[in-house]
N, C-alpha and C positions, 0 to 999 in steps of 0.2 A: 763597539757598536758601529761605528765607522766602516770596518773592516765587514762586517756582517751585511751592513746596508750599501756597501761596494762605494764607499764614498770617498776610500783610499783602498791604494792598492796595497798589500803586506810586502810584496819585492820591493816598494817604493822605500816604505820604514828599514825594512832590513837593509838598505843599502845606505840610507841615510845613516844609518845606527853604527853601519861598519864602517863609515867615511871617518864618521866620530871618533870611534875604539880606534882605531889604527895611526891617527896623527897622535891620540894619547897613547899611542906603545912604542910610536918612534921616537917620541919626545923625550921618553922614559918617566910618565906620570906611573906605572905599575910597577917597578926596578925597586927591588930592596932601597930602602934609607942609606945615604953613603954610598951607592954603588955609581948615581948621576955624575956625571963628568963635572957637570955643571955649579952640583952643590958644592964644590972647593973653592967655586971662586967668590972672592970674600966679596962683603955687604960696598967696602968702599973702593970695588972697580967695577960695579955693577951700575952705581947712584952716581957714579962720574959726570963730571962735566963731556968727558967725550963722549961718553955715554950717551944720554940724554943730548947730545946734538945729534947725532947717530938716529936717535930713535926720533927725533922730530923731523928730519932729513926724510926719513923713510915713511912716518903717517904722510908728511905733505905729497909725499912721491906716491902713495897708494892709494888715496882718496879718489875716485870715480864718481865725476858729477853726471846722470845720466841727463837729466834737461834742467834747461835754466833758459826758457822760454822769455822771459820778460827780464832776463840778466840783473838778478836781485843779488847776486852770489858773484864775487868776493862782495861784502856790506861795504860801503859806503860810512863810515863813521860820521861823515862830515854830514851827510845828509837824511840817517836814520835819525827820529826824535826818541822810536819805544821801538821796543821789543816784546813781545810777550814769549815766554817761557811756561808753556803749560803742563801742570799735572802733577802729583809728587815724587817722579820718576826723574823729572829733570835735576832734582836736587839730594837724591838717595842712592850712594855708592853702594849700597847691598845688589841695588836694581842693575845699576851700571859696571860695573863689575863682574858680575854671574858670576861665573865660575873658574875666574883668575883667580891662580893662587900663590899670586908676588909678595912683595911687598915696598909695594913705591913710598918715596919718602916725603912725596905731597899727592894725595886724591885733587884731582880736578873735576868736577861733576860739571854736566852741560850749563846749566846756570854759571857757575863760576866761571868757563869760557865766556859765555856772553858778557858775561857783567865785567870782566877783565878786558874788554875791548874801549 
């Protein structure tokens, strides 16, 4: 309907759709079971400590604050009293998750962030 009443354009979807398919065939989401480079390497050099520094090294290096107007951002512990965490999205790894298909050896949901600080 969208597409009928010109409210999106179809090259717009077909390009977004082909951005998608393409990092999943480089990555080898479509590759026979066992053919992934990847699947050999075992569960406990993956969940590593170097690991997992690795990968928190790289979220903090990739985060893009676009504004922070009234500089609320890093939080202040010492001087926030509450937080609010709204909605049942902040606390349901089905939501946060989508369509990762790892398997980490602790879920951390937005809630659990905050409430860990």
């Amino acid at each position: 309907e969208a597409i009928a009443h010109g409210f999106v354009n179809l090259d717009i979807i077909n390009s977004a759709i082909s951005r998608g398919l393409r990092s999943r065939f480089v990555s080898g989401n479509f590759d026979p079971i066992g053919t992934d480079p990847y699947s050999s390497i075992p569960y406990s050099v993956v969940d590593s400590l170097e690991h997992k520094l690795l990968t928190k090294q790289v979220v903090s290096e990739s985060i893009v604050l676009l504004q922070n107007p009234k500089e609320i951002l890093p939080f202040d512990i010492t001087k926030i009293k509450q937080i609010a965490v709204i909605g049942p999205s902040s606390d349901d790894i089905s939501v946060q998750a989508h369509t990762y298909h790892g398997t980490p050896s602790k879920w951390i949901t937005t809630l659990d962030g905050i409430q860990s600080m």
